[in-house]
KOLNU-574478 format. One line per field, with one value per residue: residue in three letters; x negated, y negated, z negated of N, C-alpha, C in turn. Coordinates in Angstrom, 2 decimals. Layout:
r [ALA / ...];
n_X [X / ...];
n_Y [Y / ...];
n_Z [Z / ...];
ca_X [X / ...];
ca_Y [Y / ...];
ca_Z [Z / ...];
c_X [X / ...];
c_Y [Y / ...];
c_Z [Z / ...];
This chain:
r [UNK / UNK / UNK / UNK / UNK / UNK / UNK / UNK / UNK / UNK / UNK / UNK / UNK / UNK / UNK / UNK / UNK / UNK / UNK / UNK / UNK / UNK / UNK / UNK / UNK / UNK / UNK / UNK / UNK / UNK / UNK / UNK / UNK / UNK / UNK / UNK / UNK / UNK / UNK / UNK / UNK / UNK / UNK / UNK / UNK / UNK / UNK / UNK / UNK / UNK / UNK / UNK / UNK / UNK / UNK / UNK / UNK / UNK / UNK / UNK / UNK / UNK / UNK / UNK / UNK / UNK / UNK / UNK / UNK / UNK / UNK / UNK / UNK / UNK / UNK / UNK / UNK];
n_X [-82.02 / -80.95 / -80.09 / -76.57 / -76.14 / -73.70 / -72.57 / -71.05 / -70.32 / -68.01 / -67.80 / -70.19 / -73.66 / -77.22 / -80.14 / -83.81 / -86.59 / -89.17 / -92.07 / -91.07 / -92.20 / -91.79 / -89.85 / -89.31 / -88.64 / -86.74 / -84.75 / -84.55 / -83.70 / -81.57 / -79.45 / -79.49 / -78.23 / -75.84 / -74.35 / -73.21 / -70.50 / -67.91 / -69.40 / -69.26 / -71.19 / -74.58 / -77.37 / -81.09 / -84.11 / -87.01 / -88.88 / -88.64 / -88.12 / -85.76 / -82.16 / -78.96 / -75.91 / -72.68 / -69.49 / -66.20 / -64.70 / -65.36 / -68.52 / -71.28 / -74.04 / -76.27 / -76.12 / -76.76 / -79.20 / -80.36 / -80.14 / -82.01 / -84.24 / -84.38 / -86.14 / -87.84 / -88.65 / -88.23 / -85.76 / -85.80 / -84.57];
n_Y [-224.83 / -227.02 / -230.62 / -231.49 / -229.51 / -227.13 / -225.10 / -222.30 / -220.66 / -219.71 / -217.74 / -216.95 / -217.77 / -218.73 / -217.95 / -218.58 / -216.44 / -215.44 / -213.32 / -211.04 / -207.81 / -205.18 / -202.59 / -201.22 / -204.00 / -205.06 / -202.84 / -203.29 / -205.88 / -206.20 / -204.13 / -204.75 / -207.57 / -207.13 / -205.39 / -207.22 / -209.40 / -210.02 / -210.19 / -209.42 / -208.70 / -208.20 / -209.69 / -209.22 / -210.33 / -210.01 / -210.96 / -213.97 / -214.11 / -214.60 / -214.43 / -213.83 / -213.67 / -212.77 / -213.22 / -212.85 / -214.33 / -216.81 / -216.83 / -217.32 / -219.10 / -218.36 / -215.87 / -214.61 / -215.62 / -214.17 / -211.55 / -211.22 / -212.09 / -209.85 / -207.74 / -208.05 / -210.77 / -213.59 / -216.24 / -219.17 / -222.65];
n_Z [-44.24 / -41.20 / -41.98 / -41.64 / -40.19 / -39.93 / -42.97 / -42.15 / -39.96 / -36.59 / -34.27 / -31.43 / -32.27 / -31.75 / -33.70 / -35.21 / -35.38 / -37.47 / -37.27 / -35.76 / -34.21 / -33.07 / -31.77 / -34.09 / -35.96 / -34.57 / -34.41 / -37.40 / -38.28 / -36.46 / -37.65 / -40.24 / -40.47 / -39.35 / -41.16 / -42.74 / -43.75 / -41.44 / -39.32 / -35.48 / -33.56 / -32.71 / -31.32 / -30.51 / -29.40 / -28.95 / -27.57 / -27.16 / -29.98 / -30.97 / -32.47 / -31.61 / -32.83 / -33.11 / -34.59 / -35.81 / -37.58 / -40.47 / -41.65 / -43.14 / -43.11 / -45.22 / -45.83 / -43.21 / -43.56 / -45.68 / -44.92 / -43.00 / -44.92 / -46.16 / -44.54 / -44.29 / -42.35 / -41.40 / -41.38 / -39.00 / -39.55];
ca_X [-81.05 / -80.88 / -79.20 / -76.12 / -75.75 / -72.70 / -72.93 / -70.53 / -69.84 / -67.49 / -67.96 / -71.33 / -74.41 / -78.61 / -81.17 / -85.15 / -86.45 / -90.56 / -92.86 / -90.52 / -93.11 / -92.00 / -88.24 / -88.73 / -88.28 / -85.28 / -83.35 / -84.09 / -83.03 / -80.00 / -79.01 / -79.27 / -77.22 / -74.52 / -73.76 / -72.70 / -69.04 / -67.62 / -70.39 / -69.24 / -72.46 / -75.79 / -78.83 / -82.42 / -84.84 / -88.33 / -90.00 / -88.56 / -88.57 / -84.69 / -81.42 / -77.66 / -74.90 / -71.07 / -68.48 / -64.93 / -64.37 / -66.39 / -70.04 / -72.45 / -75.62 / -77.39 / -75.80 / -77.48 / -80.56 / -80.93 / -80.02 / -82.93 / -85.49 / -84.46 / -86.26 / -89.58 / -88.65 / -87.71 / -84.82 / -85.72 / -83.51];
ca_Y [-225.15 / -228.31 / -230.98 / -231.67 / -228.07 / -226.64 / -223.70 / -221.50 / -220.54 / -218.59 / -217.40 / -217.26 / -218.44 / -218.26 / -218.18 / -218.31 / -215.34 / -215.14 / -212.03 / -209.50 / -207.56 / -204.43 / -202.41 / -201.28 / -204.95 / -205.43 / -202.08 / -203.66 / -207.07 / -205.44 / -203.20 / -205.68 / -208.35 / -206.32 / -205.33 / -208.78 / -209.20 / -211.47 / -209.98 / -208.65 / -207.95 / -208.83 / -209.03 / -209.96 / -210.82 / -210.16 / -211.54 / -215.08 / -214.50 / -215.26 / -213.01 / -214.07 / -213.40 / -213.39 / -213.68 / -213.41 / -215.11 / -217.68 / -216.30 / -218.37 / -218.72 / -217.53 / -214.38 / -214.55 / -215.62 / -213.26 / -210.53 / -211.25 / -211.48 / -208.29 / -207.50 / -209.01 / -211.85 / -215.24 / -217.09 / -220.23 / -223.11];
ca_Z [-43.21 / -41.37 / -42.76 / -40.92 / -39.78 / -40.21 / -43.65 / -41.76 / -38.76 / -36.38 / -32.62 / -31.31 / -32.83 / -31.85 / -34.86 / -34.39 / -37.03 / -37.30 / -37.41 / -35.42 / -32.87 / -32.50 / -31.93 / -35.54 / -36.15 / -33.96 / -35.27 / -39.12 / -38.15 / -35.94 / -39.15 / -41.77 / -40.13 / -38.64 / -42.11 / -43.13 / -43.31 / -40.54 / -38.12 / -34.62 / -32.39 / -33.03 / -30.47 / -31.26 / -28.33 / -29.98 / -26.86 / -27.70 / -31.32 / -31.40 / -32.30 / -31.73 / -33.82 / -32.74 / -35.74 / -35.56 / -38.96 / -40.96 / -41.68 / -44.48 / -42.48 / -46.07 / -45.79 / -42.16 / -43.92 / -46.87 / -44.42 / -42.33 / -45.97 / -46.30 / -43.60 / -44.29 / -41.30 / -41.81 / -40.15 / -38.57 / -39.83];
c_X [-81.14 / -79.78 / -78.12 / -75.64 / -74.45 / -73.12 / -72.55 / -70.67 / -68.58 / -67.52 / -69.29 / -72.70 / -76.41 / -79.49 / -82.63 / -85.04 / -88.48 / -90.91 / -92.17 / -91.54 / -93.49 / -90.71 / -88.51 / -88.07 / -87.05 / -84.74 / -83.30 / -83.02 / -81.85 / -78.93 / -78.53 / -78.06 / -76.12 / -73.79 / -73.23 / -71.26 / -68.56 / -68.38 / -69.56 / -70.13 / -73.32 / -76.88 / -80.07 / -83.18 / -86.07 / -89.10 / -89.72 / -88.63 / -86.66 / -83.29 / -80.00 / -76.85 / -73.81 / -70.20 / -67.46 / -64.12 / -65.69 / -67.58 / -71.02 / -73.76 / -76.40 / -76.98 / -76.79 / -79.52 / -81.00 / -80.66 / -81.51 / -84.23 / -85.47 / -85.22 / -87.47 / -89.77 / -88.14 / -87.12 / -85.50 / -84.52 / -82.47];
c_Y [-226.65 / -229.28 / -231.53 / -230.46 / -227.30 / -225.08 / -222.32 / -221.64 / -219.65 / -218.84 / -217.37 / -218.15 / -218.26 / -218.77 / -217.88 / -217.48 / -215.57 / -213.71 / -211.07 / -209.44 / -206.33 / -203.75 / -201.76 / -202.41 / -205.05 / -204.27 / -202.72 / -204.85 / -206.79 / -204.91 / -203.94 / -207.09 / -208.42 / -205.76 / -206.29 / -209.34 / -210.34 / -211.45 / -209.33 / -207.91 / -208.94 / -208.36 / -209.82 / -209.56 / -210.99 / -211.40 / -213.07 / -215.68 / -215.12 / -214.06 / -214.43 / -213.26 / -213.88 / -213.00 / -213.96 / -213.79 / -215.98 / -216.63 / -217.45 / -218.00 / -218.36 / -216.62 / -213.98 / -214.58 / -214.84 / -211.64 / -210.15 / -211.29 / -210.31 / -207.65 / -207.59 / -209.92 / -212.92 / -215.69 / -218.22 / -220.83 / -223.66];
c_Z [-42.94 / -42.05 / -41.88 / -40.17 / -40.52 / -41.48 / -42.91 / -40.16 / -38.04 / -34.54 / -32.60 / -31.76 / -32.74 / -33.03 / -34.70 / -35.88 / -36.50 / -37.24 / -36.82 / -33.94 / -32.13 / -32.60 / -33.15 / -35.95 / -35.96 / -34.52 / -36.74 / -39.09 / -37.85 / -37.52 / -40.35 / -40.92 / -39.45 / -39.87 / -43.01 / -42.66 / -42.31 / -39.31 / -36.92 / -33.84 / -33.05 / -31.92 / -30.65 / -29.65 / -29.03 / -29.01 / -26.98 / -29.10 / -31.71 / -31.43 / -32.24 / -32.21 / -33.39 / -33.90 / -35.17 / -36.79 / -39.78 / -41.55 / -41.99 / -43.14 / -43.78 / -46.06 / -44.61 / -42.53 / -44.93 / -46.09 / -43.55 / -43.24 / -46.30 / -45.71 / -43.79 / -43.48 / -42.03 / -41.09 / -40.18 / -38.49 / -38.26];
């Protein structure tokens, strides 16, 4: 994470993720970080390589990021 970046968050938030390149990708990514407490909607955009995340309570971006190794992707910090 950068440094200076807020740990938490809440409301809207875009994250770059690597290697997603096909809608298997996006339903895992979708799946796994929609189950992360504090999540409201989640949408992933393979063709940019980027997903947003809306939160209506604080949300750890490593929850965001160990949701997405789950995955076999990598968040971009």
């Amino acid at each position: 994470m950068l440094s200076g970046t807020p740990r938490t968050f809440i409301g809207s938030t875009t994250f770059g993720i690597t290697g997603m390149t096909c809608a298997h990708c996006v339903r895992s990514v979708t799946e796994e970080i929609s189950s992360v407490a504090g999540v409201e909607s989640v949408t992933v955009d393979p063709t940019t390589g980027t997903v947003t995340v809306a939160a209506s309570q604080p949300v750890d971006r490593a929850d965001i990021a160990a949701a997405v190794d789950g995955t076999g992707h990598t968040l971009v910090p």
